[in-house]
N, CA, C and O atoms as a Tinker XYZ file with bonds, in Angstrom:
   348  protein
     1  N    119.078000  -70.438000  -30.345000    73     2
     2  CA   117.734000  -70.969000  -30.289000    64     1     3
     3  C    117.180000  -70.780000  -28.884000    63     2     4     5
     4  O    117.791000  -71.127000  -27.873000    81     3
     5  N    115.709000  -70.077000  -28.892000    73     3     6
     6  CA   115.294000  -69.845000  -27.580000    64     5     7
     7  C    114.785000  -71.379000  -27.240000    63     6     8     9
     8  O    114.349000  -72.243000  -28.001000    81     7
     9  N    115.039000  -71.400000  -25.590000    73     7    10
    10  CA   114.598000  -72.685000  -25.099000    64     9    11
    11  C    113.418000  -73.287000  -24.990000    63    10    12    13
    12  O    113.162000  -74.467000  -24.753000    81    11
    13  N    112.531000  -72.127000  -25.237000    73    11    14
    14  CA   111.016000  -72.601000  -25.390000    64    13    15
    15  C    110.309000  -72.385000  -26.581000    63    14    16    17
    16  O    109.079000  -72.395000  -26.538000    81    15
    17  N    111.031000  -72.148000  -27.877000    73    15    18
    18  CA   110.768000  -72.334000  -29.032000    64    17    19
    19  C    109.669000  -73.441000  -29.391000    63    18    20    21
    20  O    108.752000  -73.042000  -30.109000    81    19
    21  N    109.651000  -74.339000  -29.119000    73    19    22
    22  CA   109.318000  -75.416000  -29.817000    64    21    23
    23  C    108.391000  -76.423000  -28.755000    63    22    24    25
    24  O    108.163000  -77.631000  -28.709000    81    23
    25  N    107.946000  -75.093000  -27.842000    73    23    26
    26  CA   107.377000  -76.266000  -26.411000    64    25    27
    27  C    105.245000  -75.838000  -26.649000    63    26    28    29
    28  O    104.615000  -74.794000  -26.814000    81    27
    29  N    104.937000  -77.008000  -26.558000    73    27    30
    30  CA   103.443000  -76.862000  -26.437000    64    29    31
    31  C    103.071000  -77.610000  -24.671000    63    30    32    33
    32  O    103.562000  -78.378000  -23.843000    81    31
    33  N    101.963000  -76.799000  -24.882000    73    31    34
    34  CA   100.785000  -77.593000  -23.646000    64    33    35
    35  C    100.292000  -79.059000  -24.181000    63    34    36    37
    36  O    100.143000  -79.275000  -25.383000    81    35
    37  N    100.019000  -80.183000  -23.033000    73    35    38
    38  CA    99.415000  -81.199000  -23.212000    64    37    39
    39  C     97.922000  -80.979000  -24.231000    63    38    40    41
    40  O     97.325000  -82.006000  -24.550000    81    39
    41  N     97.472000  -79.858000  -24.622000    73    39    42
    42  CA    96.002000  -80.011000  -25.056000    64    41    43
    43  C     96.557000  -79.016000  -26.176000    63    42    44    45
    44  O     95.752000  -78.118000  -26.426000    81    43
    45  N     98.189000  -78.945000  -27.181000    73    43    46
    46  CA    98.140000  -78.652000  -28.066000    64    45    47
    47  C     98.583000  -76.885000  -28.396000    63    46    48    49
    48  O     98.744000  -76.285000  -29.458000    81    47
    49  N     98.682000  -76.418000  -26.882000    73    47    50
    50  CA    98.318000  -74.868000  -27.130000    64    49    51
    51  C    100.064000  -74.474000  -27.383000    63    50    52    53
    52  O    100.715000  -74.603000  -26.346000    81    51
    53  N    100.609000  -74.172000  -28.205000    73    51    54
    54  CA   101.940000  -73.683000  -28.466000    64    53    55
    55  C    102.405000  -72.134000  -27.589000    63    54    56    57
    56  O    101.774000  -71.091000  -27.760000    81    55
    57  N    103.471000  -72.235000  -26.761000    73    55    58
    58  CA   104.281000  -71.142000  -26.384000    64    57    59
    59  C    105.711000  -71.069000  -26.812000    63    58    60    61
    60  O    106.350000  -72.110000  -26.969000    81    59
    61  N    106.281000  -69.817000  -27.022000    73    59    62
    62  CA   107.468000  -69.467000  -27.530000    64    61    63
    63  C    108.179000  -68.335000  -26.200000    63    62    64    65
    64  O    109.274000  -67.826000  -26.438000    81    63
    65  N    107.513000  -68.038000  -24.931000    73    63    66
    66  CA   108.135000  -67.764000  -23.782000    64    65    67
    67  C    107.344000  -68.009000  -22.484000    63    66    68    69
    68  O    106.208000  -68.464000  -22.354000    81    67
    69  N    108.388000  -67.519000  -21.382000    73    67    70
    70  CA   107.188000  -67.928000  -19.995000    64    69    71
    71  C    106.163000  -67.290000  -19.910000    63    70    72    73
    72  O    105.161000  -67.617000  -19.274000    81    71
    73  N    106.408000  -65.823000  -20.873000    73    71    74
    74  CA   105.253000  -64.718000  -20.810000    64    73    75
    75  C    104.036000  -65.494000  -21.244000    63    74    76    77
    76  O    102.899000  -65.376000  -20.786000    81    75
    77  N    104.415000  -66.241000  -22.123000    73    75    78
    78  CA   103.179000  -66.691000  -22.888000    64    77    79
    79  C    102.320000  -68.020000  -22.252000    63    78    80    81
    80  O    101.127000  -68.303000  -22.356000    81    79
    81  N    103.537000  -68.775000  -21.484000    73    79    82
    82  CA   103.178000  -70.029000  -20.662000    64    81    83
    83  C    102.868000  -69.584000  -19.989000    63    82    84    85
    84  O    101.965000  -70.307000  -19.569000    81    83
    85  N    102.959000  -67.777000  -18.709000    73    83    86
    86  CA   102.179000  -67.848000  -18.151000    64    85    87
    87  C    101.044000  -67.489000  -18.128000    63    86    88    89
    88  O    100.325000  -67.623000  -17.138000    81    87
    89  N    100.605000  -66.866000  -19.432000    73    87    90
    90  CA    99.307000  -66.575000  -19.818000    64    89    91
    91  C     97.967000  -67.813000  -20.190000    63    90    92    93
    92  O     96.744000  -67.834000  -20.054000    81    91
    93  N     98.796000  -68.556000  -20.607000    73    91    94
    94  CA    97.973000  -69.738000  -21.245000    64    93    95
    95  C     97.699000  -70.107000  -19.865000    63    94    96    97
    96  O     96.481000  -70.047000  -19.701000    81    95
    97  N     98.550000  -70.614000  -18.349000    73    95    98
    98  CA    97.832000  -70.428000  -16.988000    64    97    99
    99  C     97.147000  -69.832000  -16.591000    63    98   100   101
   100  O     96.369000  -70.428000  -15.845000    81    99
   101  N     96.894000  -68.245000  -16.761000    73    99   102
   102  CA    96.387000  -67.713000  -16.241000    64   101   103
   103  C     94.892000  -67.740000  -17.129000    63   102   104   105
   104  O     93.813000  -67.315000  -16.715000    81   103
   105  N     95.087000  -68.182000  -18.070000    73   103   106
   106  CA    93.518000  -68.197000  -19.014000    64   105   107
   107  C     92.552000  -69.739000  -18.336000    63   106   108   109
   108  O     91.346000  -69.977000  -18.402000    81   107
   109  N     93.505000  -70.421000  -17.812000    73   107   110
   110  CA    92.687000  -71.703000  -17.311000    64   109   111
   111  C     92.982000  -71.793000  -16.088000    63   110   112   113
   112  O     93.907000  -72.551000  -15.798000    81   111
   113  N     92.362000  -71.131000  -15.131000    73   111   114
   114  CA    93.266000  -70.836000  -13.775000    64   113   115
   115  C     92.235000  -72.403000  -12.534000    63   114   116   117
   116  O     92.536000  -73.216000  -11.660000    81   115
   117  N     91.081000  -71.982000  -13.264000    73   115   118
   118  CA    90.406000  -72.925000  -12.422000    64   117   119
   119  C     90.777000  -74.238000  -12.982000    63   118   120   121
   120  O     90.361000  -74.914000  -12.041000    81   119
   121  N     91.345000  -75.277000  -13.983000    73   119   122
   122  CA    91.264000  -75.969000  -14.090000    64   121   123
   123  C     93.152000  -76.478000  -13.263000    63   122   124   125
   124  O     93.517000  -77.488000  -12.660000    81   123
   125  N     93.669000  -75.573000  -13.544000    73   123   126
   126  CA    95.626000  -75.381000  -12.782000    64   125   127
   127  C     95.392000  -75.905000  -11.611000    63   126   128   129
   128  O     95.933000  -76.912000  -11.154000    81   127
   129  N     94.130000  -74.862000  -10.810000    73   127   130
   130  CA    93.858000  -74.997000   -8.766000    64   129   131
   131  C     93.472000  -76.585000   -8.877000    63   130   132   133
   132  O     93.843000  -77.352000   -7.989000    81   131
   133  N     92.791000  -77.002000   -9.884000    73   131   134
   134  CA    92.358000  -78.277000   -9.885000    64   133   135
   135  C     93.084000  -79.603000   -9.854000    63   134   136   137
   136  O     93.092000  -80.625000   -9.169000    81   135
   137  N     93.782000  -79.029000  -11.081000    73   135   138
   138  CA    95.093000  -80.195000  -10.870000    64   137   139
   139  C     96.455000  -79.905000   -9.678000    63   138   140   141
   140  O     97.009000  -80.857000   -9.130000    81   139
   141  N     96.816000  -78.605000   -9.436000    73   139   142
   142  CA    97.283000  -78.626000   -8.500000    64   141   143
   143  C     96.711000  -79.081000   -6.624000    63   142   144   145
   144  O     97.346000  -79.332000   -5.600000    81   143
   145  N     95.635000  -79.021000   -6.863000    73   143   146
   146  CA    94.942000  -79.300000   -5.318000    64   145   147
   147  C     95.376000  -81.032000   -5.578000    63   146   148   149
   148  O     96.310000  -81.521000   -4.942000    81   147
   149  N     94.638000  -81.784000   -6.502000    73   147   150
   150  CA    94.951000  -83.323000   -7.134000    64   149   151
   151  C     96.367000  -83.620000   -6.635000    63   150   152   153
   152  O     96.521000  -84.203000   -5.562000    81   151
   153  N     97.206000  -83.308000   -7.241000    73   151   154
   154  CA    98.418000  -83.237000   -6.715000    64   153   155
   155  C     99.170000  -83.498000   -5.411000    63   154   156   157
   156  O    100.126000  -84.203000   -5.090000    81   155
   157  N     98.257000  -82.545000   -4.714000    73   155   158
   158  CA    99.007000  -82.107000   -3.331000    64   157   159
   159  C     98.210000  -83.226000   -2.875000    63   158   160   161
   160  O     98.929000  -84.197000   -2.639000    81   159
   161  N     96.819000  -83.461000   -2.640000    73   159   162
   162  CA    96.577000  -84.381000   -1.941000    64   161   163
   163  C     96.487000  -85.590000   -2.268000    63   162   164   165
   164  O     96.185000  -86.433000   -1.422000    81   163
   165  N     96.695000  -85.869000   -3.369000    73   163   166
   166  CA    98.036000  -87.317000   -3.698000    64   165   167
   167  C     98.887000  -87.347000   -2.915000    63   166   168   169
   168  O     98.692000  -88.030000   -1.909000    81   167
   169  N    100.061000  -86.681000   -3.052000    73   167   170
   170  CA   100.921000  -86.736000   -2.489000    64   169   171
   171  C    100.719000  -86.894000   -0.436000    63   170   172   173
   172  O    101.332000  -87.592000    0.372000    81   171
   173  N     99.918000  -86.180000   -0.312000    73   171   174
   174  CA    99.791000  -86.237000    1.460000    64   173   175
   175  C     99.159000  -87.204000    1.723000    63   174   176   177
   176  O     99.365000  -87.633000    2.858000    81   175
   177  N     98.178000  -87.951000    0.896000    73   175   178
   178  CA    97.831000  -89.049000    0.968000    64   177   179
   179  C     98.489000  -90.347000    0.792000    63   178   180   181
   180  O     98.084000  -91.419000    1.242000    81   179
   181  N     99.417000  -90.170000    0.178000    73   179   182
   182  CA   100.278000  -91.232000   -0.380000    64   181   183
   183  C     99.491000  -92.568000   -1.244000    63   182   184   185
   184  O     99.769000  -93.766000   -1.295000    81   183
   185  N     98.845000  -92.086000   -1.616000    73   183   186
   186  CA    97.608000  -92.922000   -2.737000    64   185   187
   187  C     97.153000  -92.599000   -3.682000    63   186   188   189
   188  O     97.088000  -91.370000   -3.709000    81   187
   189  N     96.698000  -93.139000   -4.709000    73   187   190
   190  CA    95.944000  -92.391000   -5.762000    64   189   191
   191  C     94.653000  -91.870000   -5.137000    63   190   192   193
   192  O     94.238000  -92.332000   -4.075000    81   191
   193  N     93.972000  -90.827000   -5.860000    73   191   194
   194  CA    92.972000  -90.484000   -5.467000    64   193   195
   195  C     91.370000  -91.225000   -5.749000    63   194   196   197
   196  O     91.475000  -91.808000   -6.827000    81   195
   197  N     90.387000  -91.359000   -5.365000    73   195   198
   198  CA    89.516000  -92.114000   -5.345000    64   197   199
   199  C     88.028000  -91.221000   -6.128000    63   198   200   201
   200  O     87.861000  -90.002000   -6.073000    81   199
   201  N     87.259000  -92.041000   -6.697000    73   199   202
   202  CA    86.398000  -91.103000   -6.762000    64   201   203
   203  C     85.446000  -90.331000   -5.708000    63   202   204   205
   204  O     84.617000  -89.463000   -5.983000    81   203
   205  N     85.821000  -90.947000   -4.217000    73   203   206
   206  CA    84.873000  -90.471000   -3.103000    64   205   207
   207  C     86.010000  -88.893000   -2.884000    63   206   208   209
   208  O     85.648000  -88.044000   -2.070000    81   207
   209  N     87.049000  -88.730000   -3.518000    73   207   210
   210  CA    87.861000  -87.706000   -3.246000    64   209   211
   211  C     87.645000  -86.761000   -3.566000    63   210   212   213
   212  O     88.323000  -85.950000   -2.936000    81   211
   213  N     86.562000  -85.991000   -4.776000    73   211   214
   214  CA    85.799000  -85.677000   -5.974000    64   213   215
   215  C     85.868000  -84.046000   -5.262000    63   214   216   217
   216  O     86.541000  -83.023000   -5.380000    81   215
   217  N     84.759000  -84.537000   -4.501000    73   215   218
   218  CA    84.287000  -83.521000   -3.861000    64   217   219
   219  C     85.511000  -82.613000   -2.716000    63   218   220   221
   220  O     85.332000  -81.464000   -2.313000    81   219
   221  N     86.308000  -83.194000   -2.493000    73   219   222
   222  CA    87.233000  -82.771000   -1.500000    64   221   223
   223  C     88.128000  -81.859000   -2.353000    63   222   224   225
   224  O     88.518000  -80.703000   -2.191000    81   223
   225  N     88.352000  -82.922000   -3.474000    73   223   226
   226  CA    89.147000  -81.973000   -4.732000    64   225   227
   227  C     88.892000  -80.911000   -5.346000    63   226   228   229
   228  O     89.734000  -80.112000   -5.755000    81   227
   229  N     87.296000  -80.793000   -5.491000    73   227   230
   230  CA    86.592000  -79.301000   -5.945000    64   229   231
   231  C     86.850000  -78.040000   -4.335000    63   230   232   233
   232  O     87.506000  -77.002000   -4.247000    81   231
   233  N     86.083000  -78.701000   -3.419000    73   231   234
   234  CA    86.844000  -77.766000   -2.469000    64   233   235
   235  C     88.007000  -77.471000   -2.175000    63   234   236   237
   236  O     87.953000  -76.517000   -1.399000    81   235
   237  N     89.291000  -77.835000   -2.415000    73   235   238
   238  CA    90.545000  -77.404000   -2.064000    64   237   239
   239  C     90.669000  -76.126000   -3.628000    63   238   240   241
   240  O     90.797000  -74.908000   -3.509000    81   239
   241  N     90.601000  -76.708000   -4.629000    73   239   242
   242  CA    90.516000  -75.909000   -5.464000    64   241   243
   243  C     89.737000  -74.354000   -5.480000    63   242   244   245
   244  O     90.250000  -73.239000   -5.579000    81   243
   245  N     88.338000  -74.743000   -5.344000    73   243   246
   246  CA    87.744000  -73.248000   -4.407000    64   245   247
   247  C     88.481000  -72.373000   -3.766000    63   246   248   249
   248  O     88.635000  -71.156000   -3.877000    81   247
   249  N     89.096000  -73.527000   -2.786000    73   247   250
   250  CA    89.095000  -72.241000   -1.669000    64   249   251
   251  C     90.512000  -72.151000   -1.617000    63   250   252   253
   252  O     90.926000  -71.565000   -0.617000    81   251
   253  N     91.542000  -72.646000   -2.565000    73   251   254
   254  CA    93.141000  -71.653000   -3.523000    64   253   255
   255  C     92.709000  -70.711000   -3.760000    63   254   256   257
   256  O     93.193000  -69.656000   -3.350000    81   255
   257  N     91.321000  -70.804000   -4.733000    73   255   258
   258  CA    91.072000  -69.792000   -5.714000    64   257   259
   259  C     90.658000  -68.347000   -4.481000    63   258   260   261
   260  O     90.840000  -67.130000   -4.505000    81   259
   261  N     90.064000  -69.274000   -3.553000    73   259   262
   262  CA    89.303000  -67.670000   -2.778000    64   261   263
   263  C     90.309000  -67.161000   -1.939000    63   262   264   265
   264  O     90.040000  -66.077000   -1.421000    81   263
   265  N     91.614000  -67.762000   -1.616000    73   263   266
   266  CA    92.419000  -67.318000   -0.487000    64   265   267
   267  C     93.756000  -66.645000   -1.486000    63   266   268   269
   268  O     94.951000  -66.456000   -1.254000    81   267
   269  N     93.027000  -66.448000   -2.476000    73   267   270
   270  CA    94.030000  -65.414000   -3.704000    64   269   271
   271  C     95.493000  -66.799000   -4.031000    63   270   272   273
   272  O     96.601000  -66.598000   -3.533000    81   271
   273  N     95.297000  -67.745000   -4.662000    73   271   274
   274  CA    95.930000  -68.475000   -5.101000    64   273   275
   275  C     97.415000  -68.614000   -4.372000    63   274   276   277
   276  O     98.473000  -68.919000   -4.922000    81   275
   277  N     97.105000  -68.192000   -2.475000    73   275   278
   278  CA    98.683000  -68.916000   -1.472000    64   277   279
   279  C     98.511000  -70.419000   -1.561000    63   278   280   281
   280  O     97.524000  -71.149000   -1.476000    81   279
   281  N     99.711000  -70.622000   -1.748000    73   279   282
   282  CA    99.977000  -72.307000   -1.527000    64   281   283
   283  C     99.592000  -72.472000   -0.257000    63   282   284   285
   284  O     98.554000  -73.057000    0.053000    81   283
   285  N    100.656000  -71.808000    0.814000    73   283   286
   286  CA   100.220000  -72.289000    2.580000    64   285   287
   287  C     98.756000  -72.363000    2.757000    63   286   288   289
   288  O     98.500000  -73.075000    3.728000    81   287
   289  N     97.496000  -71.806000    2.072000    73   287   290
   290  CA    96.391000  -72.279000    2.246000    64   289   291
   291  C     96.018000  -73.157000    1.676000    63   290   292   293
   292  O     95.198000  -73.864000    2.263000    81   291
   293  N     96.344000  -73.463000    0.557000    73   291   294
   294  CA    95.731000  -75.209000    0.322000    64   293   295
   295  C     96.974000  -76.202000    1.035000    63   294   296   297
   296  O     96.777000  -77.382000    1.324000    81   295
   297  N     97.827000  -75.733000    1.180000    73   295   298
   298  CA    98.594000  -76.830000    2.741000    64   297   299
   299  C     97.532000  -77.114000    3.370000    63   298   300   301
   300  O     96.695000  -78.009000    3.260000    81   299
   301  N     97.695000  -76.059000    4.187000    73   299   302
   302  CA    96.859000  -75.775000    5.595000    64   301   303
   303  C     95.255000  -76.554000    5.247000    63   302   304   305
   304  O     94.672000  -77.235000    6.090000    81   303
   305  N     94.701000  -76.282000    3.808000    73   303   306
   306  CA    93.367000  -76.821000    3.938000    64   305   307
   307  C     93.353000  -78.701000    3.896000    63   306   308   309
   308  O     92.635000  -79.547000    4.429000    81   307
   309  N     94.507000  -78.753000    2.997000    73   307   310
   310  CA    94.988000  -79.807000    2.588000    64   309   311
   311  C     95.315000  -80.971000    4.062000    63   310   312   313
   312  O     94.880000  -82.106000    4.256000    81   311
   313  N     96.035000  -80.310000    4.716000    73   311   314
   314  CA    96.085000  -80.676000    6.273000    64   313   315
   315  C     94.951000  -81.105000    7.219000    63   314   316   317
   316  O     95.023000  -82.042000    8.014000    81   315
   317  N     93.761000  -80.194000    7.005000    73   315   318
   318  CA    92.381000  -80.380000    7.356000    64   317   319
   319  C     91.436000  -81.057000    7.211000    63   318   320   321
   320  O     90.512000  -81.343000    7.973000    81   319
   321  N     91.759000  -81.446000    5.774000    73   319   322
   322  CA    90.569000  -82.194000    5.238000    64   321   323
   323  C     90.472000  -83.721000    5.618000    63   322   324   325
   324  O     91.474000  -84.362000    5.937000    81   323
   325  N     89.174000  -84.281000    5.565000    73   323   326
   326  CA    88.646000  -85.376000    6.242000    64   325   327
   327  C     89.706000  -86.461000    6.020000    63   326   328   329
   328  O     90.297000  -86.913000    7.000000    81   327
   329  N     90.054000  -87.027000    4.442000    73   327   330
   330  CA    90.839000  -87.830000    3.895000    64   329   331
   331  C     92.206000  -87.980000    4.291000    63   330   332   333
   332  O     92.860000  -89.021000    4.340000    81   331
   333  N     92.582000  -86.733000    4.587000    73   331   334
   334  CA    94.183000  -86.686000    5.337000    64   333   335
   335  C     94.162000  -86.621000    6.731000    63   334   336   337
   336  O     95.151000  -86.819000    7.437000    81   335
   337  N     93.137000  -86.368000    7.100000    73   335   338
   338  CA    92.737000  -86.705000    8.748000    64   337   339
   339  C     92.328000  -87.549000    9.213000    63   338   340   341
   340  O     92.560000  -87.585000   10.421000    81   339
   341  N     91.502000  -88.728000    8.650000    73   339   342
   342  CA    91.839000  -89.949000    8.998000    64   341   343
   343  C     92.311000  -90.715000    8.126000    63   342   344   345
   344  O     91.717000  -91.693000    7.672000    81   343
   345  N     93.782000  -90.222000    7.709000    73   343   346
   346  CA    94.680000  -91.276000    7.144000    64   345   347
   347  C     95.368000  -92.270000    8.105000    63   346   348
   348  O     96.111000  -93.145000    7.660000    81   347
């Protein structure tokens, strides 16, 4: 039995390999930068995120997307931004 036989996405979408999990990523790429930016600056924040965070969260996401999807740049932006700078 393959190990990803039987695995779906949270919103239902069924895969049967990584080929396919990573396609179903790559079909929603802006919404991935989104929750991955969420993520990261959770975590560097050490808080949940707020709704004044909104906007900080659409820009980190952007600008993954424009710096060709490197992590070290949403670090690095992640590092920069107002919320983690005066934490």
């Amino acid at each position: 039995m393959d190990a990803f036989e039987s695995q779906a996405l949270p919103d239902g979408r069924d895969f049967k390999d990584v080929g396919e999990f990573r396609a179903h990523l790559a079909a929603d790429q802006d919404r991935f930068c989104r929750a991955l930016a969420e993520k990261l600056l959770t975590y560097a924040l050490g808080r949940s995120l707020e709704y004044t965070d909104g906007g900080v969260v659409k820009s980190l996401a952007k600008g993954l997307k424009d710096d060709g999807y490197r992590m070290s740049a949403l670090i690095a932006a992640v590092a920069k931004c107002e919320p983690f700078q005066s934490k």
